[in-house]
C-alpha positions in Angstrom: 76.5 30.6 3.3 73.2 31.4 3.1 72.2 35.1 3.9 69.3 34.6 5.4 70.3 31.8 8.0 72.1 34.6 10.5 70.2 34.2 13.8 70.1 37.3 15.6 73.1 36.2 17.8 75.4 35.3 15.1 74.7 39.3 13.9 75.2 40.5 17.5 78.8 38.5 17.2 79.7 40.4 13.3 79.4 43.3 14.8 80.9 43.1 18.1 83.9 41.7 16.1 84.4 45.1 14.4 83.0 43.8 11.0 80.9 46.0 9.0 77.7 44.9 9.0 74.0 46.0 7.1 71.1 44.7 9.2 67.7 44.1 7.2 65.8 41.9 9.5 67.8 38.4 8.5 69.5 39.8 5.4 72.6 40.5 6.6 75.6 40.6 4.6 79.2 41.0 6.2 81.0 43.3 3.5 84.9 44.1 4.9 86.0 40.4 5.8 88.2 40.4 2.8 88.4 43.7 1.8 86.0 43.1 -0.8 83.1 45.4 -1.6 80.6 43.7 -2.9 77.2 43.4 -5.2 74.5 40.9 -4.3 71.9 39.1 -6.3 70.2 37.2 -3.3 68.5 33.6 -3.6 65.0 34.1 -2.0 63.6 31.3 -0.5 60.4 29.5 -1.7 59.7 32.2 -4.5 60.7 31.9 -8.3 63.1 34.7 -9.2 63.8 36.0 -12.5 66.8 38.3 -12.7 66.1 39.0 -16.7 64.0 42.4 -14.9 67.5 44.3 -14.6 68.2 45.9 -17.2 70.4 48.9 -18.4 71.5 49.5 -14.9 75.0 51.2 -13.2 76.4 49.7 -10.6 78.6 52.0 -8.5 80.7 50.3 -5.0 83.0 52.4 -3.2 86.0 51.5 -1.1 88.3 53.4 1.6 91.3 53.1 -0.6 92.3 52.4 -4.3 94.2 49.2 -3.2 90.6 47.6 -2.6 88.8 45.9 -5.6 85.5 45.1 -6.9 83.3 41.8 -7.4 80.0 41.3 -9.0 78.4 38.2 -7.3 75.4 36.3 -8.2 74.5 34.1 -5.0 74.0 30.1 -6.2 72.1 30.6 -9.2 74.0 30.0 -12.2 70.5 30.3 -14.7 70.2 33.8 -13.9 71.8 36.7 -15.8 72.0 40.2 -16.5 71.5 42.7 -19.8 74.1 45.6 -19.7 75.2 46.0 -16.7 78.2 48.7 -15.2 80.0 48.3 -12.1 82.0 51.7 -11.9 84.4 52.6 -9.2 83.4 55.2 -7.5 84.5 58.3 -5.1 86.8 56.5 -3.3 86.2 59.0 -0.4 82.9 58.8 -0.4 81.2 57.9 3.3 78.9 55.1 1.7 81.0 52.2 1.5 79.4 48.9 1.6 77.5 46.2 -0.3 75.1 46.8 -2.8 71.9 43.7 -2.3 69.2 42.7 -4.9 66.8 40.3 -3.5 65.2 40.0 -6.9 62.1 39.8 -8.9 59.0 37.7 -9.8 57.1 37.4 -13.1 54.4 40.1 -11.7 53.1 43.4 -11.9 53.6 46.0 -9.3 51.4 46.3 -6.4 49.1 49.4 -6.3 47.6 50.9 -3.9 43.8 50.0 -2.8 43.3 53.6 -4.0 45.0 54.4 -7.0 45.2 58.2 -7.8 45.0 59.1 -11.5 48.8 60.2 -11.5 49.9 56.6 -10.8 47.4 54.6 -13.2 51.1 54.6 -15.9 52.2 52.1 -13.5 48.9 49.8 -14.0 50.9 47.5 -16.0 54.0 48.2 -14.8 56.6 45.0 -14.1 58.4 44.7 -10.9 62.4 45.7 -11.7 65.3 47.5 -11.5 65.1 49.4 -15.2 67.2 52.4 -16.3 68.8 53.7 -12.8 72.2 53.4 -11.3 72.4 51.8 -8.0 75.4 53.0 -5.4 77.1 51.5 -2.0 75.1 50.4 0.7 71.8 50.1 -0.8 69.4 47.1 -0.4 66.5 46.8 -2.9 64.0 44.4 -1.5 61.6 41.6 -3.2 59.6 42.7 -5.9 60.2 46.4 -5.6 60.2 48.8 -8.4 63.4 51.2 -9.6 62.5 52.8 -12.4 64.6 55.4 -14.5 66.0 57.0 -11.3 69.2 58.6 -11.6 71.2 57.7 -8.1 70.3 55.9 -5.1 73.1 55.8 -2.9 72.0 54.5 0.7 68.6 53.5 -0.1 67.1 50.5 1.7 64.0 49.5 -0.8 61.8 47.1 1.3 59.6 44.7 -0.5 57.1 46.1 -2.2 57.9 49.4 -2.5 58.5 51.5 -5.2 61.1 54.5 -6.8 60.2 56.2 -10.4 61.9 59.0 -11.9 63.6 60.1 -8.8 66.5 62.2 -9.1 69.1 61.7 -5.9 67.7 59.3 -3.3 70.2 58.5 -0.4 71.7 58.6 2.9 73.2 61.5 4.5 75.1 62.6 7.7 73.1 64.3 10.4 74.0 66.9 13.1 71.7 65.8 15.7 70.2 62.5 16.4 67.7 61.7 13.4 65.1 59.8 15.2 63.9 63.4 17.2 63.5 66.8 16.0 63.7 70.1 17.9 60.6 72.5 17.9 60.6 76.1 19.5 56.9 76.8 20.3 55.6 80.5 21.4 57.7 83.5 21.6 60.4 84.0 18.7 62.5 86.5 19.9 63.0 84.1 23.0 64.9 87.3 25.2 63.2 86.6 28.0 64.0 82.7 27.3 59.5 82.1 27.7 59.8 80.0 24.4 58.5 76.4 24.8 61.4 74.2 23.5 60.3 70.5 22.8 61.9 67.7 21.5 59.7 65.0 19.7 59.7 61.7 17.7 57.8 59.5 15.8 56.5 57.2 18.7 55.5 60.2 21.3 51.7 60.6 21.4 49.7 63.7 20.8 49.4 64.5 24.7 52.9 64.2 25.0 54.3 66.5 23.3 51.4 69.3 24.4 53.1 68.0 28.5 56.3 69.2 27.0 55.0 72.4 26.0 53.1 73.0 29.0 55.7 71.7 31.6 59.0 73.3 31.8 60.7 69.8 33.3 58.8 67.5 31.4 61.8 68.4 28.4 62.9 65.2 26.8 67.1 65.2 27.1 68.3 64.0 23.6 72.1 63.6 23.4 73.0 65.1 20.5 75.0 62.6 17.8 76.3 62.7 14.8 75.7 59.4 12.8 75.0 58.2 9.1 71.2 58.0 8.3 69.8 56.0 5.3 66.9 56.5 3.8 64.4 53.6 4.0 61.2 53.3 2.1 58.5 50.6 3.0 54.8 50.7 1.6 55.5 53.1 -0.3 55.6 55.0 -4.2 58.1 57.8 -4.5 57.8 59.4 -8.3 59.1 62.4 -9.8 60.8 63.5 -6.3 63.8 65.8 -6.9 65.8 64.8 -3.4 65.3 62.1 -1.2 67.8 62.2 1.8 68.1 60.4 5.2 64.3 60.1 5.6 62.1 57.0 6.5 59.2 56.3 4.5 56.9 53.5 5.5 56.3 51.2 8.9 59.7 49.5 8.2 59.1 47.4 10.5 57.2 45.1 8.1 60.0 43.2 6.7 58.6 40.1 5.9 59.9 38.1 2.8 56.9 38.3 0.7 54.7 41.1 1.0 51.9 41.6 -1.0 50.5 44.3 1.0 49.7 47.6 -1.1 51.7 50.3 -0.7 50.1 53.5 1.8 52.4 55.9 1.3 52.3 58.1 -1.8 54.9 61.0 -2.9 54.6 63.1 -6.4 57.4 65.7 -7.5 58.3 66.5 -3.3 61.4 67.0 -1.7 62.3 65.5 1.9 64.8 66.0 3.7 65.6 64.2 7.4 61.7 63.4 7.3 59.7 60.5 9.1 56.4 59.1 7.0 55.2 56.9 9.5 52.4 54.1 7.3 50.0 52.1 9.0 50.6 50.7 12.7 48.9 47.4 13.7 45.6 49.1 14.7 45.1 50.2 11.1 46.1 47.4 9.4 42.5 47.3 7.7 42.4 50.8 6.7 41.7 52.4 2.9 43.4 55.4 3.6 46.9 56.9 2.0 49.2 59.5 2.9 50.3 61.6 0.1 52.5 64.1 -0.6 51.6 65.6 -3.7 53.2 68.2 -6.4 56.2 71.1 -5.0 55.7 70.5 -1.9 59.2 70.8 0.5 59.8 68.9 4.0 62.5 69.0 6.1 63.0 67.8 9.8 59.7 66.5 9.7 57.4 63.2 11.3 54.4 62.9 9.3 52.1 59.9 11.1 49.6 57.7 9.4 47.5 58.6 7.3 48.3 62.7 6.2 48.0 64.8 3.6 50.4 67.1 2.3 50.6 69.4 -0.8 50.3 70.6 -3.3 53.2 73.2 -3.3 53.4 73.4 0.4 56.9 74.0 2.7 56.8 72.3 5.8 60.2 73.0 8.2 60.4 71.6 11.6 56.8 70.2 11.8 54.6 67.4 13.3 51.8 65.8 12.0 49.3 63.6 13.6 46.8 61.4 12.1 44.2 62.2 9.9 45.7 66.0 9.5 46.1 67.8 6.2 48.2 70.8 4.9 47.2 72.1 1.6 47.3 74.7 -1.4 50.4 76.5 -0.2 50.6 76.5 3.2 53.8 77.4 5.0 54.8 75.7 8.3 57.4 76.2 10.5 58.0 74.8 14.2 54.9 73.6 14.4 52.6 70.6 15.4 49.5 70.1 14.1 46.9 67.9 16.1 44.8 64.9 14.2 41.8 65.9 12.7 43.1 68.9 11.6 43.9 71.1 8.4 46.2 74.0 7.2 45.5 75.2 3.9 47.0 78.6 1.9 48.2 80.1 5.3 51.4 80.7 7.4 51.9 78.9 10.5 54.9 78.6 12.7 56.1 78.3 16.5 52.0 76.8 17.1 50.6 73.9 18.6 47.2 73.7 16.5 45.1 71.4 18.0 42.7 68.3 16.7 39.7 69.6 14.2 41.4 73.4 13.8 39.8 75.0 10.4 42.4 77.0 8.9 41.7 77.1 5.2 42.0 80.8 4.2 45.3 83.0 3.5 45.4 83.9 7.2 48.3 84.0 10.0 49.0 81.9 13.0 51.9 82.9 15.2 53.3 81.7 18.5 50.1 80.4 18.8 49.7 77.3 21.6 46.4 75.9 21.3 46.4 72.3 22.7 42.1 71.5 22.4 42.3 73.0 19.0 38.2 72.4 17.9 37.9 76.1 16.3 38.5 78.3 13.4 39.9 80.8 12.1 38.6 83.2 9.2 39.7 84.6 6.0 42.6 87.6 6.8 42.7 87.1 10.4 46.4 87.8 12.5 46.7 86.0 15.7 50.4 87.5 16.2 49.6 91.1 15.4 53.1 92.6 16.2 53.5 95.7 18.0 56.4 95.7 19.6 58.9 96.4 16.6 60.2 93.7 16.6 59.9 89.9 16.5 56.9 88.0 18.8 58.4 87.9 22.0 55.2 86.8 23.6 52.4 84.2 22.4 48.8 83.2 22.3 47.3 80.9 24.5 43.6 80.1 22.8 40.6 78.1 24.3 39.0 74.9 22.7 36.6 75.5 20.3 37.4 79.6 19.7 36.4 81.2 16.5 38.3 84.0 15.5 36.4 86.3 12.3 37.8 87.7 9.4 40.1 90.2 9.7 40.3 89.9 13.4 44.0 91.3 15.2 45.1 89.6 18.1 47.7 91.4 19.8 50.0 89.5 22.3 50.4 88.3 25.0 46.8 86.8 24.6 45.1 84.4 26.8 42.0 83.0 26.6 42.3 78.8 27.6 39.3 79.9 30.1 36.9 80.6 27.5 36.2 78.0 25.0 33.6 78.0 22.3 33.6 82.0 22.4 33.5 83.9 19.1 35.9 87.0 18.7 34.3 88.8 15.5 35.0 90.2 12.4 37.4 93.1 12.2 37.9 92.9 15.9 41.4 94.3 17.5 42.0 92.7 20.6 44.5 94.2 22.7 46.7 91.9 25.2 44.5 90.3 27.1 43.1 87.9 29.6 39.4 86.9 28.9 37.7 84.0 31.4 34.3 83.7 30.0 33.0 80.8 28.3 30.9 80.6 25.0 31.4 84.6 24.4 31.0 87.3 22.1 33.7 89.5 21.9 33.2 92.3 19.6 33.9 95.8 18.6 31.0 98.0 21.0 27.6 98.4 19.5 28.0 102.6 21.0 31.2 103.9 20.9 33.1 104.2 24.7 33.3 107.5 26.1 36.6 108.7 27.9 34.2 110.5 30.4 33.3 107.4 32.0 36.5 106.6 32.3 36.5 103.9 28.8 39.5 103.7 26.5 38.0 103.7 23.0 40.8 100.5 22.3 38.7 98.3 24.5 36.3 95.8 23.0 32.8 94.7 24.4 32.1 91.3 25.6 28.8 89.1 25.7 29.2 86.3 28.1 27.3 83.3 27.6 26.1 84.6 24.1 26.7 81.5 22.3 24.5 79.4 24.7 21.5 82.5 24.4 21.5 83.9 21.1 23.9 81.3 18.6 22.9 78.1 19.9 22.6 76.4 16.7 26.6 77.4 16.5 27.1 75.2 19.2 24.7 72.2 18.0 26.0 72.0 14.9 29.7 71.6 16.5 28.5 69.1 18.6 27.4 67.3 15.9 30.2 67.7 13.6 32.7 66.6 15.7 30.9 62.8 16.3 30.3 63.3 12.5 33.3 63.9 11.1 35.9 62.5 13.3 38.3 60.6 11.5 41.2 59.8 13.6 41.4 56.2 15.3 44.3 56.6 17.8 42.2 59.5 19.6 39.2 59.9 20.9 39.2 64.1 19.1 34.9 64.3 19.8 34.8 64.9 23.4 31.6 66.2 24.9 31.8 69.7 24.7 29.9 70.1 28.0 32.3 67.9 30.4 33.4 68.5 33.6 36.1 70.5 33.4 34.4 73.1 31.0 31.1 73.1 33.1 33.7 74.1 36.2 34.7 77.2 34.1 30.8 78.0 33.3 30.3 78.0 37.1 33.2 80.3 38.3 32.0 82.6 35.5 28.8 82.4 36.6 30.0 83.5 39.7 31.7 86.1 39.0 29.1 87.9 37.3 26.7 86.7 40.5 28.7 89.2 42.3 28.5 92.1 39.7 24.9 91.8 39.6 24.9 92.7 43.0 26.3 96.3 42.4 23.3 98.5 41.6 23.7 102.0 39.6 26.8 100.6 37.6 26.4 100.7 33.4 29.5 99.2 32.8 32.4 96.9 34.5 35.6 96.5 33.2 38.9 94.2 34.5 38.9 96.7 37.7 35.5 95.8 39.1 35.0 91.7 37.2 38.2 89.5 37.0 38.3 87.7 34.0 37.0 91.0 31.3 40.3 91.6 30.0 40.3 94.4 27.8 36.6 94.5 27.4 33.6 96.0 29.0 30.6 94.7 30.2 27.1 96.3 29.7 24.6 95.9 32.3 22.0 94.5 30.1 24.3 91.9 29.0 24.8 90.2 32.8 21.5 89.1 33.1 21.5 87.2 30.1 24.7 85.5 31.0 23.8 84.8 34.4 20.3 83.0 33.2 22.6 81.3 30.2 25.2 79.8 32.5 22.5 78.8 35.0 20.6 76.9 32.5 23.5 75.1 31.2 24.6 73.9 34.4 21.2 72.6 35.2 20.6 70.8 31.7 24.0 69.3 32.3 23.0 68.2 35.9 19.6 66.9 34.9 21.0 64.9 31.9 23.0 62.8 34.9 20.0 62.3 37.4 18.1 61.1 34.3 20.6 58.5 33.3 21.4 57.3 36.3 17.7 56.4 37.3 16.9 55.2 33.6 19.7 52.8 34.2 19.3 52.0 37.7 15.0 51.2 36.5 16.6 48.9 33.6 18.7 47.1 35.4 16.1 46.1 37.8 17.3 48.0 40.7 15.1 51.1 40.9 16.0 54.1 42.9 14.8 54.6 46.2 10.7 55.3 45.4 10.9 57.9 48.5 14.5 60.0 48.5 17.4 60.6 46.9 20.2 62.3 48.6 22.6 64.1 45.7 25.3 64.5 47.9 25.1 60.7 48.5 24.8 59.2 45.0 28.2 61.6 43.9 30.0 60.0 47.1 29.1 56.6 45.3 30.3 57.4 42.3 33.4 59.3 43.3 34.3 61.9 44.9 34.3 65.3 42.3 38.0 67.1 43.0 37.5 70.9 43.0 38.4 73.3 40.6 41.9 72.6 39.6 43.8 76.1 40.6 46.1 75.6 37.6 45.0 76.6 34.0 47.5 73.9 32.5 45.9 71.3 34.6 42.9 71.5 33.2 44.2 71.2 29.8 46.9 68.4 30.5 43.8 66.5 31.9 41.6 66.9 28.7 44.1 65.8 26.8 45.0 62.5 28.5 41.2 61.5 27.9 42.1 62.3 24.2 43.8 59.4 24.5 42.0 56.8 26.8 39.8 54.5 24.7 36.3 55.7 24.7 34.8 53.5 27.3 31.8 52.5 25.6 28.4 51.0 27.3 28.1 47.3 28.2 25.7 45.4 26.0 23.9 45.1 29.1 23.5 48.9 29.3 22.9 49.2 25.8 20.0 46.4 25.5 18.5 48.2 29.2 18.7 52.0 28.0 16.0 53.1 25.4 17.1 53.3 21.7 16.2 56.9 21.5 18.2 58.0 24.7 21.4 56.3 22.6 21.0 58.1 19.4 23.5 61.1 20.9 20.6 62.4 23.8 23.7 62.7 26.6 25.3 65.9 27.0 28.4 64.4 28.4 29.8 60.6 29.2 27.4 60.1 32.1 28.2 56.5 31.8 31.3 57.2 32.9 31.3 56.9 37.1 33.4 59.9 37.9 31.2 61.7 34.9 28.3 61.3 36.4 29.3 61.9 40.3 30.1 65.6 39.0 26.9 66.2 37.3 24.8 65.1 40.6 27.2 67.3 42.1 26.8 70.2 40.1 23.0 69.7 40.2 23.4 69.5 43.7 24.9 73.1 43.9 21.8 74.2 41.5 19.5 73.3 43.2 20.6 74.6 46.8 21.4 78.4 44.9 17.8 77.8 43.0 16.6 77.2 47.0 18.3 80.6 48.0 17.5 82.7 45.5 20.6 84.0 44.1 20.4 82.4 40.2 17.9 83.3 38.1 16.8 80.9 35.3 15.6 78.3 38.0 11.2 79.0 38.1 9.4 75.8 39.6 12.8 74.4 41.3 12.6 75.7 44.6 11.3 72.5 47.0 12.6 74.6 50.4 14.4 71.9 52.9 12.7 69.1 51.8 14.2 68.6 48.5 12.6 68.4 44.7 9.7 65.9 43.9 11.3 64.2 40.8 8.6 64.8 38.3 9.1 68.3 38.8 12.9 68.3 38.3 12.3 65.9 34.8 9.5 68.1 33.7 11.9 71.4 34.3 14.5 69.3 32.2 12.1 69.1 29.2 11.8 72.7 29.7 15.4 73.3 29.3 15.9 71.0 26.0 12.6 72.6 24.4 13.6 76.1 24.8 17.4 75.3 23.7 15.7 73.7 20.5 13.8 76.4 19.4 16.8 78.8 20.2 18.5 76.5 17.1 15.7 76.8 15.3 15.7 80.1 15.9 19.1 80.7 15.0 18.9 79.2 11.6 15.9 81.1 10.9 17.0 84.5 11.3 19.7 83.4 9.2 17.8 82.5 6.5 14.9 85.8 6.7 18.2 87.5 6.3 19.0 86.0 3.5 15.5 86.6 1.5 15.8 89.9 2.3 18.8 90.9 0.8 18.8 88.3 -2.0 15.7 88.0 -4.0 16.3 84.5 -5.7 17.3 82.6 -2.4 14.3 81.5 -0.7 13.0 80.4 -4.1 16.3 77.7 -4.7 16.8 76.9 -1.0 13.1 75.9 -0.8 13.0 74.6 -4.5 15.9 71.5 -3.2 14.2 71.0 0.0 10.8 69.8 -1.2 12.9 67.7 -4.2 14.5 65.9 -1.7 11.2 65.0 -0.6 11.0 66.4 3.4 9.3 68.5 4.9 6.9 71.2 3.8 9.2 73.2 1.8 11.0 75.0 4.7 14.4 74.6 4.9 14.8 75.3 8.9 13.2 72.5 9.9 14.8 70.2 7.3 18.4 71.2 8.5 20.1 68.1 10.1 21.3 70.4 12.6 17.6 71.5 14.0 16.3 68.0 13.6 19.4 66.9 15.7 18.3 69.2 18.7 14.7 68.6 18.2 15.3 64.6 18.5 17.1 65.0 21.7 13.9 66.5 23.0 11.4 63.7 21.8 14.3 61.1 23.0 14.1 62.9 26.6 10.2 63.5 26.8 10.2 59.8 25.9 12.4 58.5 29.1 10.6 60.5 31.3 7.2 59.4 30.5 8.9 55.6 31.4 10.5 57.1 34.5 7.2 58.7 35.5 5.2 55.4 34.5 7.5 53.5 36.7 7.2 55.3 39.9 3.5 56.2 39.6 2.8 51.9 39.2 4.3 52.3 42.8 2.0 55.0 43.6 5.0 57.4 44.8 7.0 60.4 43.5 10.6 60.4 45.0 12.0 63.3 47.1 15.0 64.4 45.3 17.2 66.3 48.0 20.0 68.7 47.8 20.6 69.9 52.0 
């Protein structure tokens, strides 16, 4: 009968008969009825087949006992025929019994991809075939697919399209454990104390969930453990040169249509897998131009690599987890590890880490029981996050904030925990003793005057700078704002969060807290853990907590102004103005939502992040979009004040501003106090354009110290740096304010000044300045 007239049913029925039975999506062939194995040349439907592209192959069936016999079939088409062909009996006790299926081949050239790398332009001209190779039991080659002077495939399923050159032993193998999940140990090694963070992951488990795996103890996915035969099936995809090729799938191979004439996505030069997933293209990429490649020497094992990666050259990956648009390159070794999209590994040694989306780790550097699940940070040339100084293997791990940069050479000792302060900067040739540091957007350095054992200061300790980022490195922080709307990449998550969003701006205020109440000791020079919560092993200088008090306070107002400005631009364009007398900020966050407090749980924070990773950006109705000003649109918000619950926290966190600002207990506030009454609003939007301006110029700033450095030290620099700035025709021939990254700031400020002359316009028309109250 005809193969490919099985309904799903009649397959169902095969096999609950006890026949043995190869499924391919309506080829199914029952092989065992007669105690025949067989070989297959099948009659596709509606295409023209020419069987004259099989040439010089081998043919090898195998059978459970010697009394069984061989049959070469061709399937209703008497006009085909074969150049020297074998059929060979094989290792009778082999476990791959079964038929061997040819769907055949058209009078065409192989499909390439939509972006050919130079190591495949030999197969420009190539013919679709089944050339030079010898073909065992149980393999299926689909329509059109290329085999090409391989040596044995034994368990292959070749979907349409796909492709197999110079491959040495491609096949299907036996596994221990249940193929379609692989087991990761993440954090400590030495797992005496049993604190390692076992997970269990496979190819359809989104980023999020495995980080709630690794972050909740009972969150573990139970995975019976079975022992079954796994062949290796390759859709979309170009294997050449690999040296071994066993139980892994290659490809979405779910696409099993008949005729495919979709380019291959999947790419693999000289590699060897081993029990590996390469996921291709899912439905919502269907239009994409990208690959994934694995490229020259490189090794993987146990391995899910999802659409579209990069791995190699000569790079060993055990045990690992790749989302999309992540990269491992030049060498790198991983081990028990999962790497978050957007990210890249190149010349280093990772293992038992969660690296999270848009990590920079491109230098020979080390990364050790490392769980970092907002990734968005870096990590310099030499540095050692898993310092060992026990003796022994890590039995403790690192727990590292979003957005942390750690310098060259820096030693992170563990246990090492700083989740609650992201963006900070530990620097060069630091030593950071086991710690717990809770200060956002910090400096954490060796001390500028060496520590004296008089006062009671361990020369080990290191000094901190909180809030240092936001008052001396701010163009640090632009240009990572900037680079992550820039350069994201990924299309299954949202990896360019706002940094400044709720949850970060609630760890800004209880540091700014914190340091309220040390800056109400007098006659103290230092404060360590003892006296601040949240130092770790670091001190704090006196002249650094008034710079960190008047940072944080200023960021929390910015953020809090940015909300009351959008919601009155949008409530003005939507032709429902604001009330021209008051606004209550207690009563416009009740509108939007109720804000939750502080979550008391570290983990919670980070398990919420993560799940708006993954929620479609809610973007702004056309209506909003045609109401709103195009300057205001052209990246002017600080955070998704669009979003209800967004927004309801920055009128609350305004709110709390303004009523400290009232009191007297925050510097950084000048002009703010209204007393019981409230705020008028022009004074509150003028104080914004305050805020912006002097963040601007501290960009500016930033990159011009940077570059007076420079001059100073080399001669020649000013002349080339200036030389390309005034040949690429802007400016005046300095090179500060040409940098996209000061132009970037400086914008948001004209886009701002711009909305609040409208907003001021508006309510003056009406010949009234709201009351903006806070009691």
């Amino acid at each position: 009968r005809n193969l490919r007239s099985l309904q799903t049913k009649e397959i169902e029925q095969l096999i609950h008969q006890g026949c043995i039975c190869n499924s391919f999506d309506g080829v199914n062939v029952q092989s065992g009825v007669h105690s025949w194995v067989k070989v297959y040349i099948v009659d596709s439907q509606d295409v023209e087949i020419s069987l004259q592209k099989i040439n010089r192959c081998v043919f090898r069936t195998f059978a459970d006992d010697s009394s069984h016999f061989f049959q070469f079939l061709l399937d209703g088409c008497e006009k085909w025929y074969i150049n020297n062909i074998e059929i060979n009996e094989g290792n009778v006790n082999s476990f791959m019994s079964g038929a061997i299926i040819i769907e055949g081949f058209s009078n065409r050239r192989f499909t390439l991809p939509t972006k050919t790398p130079f190591w495949l332009e030999e197969l420009k001209y190539q013919d679709v075939g089944l050339l030079d190779s010898t073909i065992e039991g149980d393999s299926w080659l689909g329509l059109n697919s290329l085999v090409l002077k391989s040596a044995i495939l034994r368990g292959v399923h070749l979907f349409p399209e796909a492709g197999l050159i110079r491959c040495a032993a491609v096949g299907g193998g036996t596994d221990k454990k249940q193929w379609e999940h692989i087991y990761l140990t993440l954090g400590p090694e030495n797992d005496v104390s049993k604190s390692s963070r076992h997970i269990v992951v496979n190819g359809e488990m989104s980023y999020s969930k495995v980080c709630e795996q690794a972050f909740v103890a009972d969150q573990l996915l139970k995975v019976e453990d079975i022992k079954r035969v796994r062949a290796t099936e390759i859709a979309g995809a170009v294997l050449i040169d690999c040296s071994e090729v066993k139980s892994c799938t290659i490809g979405h191979v779910s696409q099993t249509s008949i005729v495919s004439t979709a380019p291959p996505k999947v790419l693999i030069k000289s590699c060897r897998l081993h029990s590996t997933t390469i996921k291709s293209d899912t439905p919502t990429m269907q239009n994409t131009t990208h690959n994934s490649t694995i490229l020259e020497d490189s090794s993987l094992t146990q391995c899910i690599i999802h659409f579209p990666c990069v791995v190699g050259p000569s790079c060993s990956l055990h045990n690992v987890i790749m989302f999309d648009q992540s990269s491992v390159k030049d060498g790198a070794y991983l081990a028990d590890a999962v790497l978050g999209p957007d990210s890249g590994i190149a010349q280093g040694e990772c293992h038992h880490s969660l690296v999270g989306p848009f990590v920079g780790f491109h230098h020979q550097s080390l990364l050790i029981a490392t769980c970092w699940p907002l990734g968005r940070g870096n990590i310099g040339y030499g540095a050692m996050i898993g310092a060992n100084h026990s003796g022994r293997a890590n039995d403790q791990e690192c727990l590292a904030g979003e957005g942390c940069f750690f310098g060259l050479g820096s030693a992170v000792k563990f246990p090492f925990h700083c989740l609650l302060s992201p963006y900070s900067i530990f620097a060069a040739g630091c030593v950071l003793l086991p710690q717990r540091v809770a200060f956002p957007f910090s400096l954490v350095s060796s001390p500028d005057k060496p520590l004296s054992e008089a006062e009671g200061l361990s020369p080990a300790l290191a000094a901190i700078k909180p809030a240092w980022v936001l008052t001396s490195n701010a163009y640090f922080l632009e240009r990572a704002m900037q680079k992550f709307a820039s350069r994201r990449k990924s299309t299954v998550y949202r990896t360019d969060l706002p940094v400044f969003r709720p949850s970060i701006m609630d760890m800004v205020q209880d540091a700014r807290d914190r340091l309220l109440i040390a800056q109400s000791s007098a006659g103290r020079k230092w404060w360590t853990e003892k006296e601040v919560h949240g130092l770790g092993k670091c001190v704090l200088a006196r002249d650094d907590v008034a710079a960190a008090v008047t940072g944080y306070g200023e960021l929390l107002t910015r953020y809090g102004l940015h909300g009351l400005l959008f919601y009155l631009t949008r409530e003005m364009s939507s032709g429902r103005p604001a009330s021209a007398t008051s606004m209550d900020l207690s009563c416009l966050a009740e509108v939007f939502g109720r804000h939750e407090l502080p979550l008391d749980s570290v983990q919670q924070y980070v398990l919420s992040d993560l799940q708006q990773m993954e929620i479609p950006h809610k973007e702004m109705t056309s209506n909003e979009r045609e109401s709103l000003s195009t300057d205001y649109l052209k990246g002017l918000l600080l955070s998704d004040s669009h979003i209800d619950s967004v927004l309801a926290h920055q009128l609350t966190v305004l709110k709390s501003e303004l009523f400290l600002s009232s009191l007297g207990e925050s510097s950084g506030r000048e002009g703010m106090s209204g007393g019981d009454q409230g705020v008028l609003l022009d004074v509150l939007l003028e104080r914004l354009i305050g805020l912006e301006s002097k963040y601007a110029r501290l960009v500016e700033s930033c990159k011009r110290k940077d570059i007076v450095r420079a001059e100073a030290v080399v001669e020649e620099f000013a002349y080339r740096h200036r030389r390309v700035e005034v040949k690429d025709g802007e400016g005046d021939g300095d090179v500060v304010s040409g940098d996209s990254v000061v132009k970037g700031a400086y914008a948001r400020v004209e886009g701002i000044k711009s909305l609040t002359k409208l907003l001021l316009s508006f309510y003056s028309s009406m010949d009234v300045m709201p009351m903006v109250r806070f009691h």
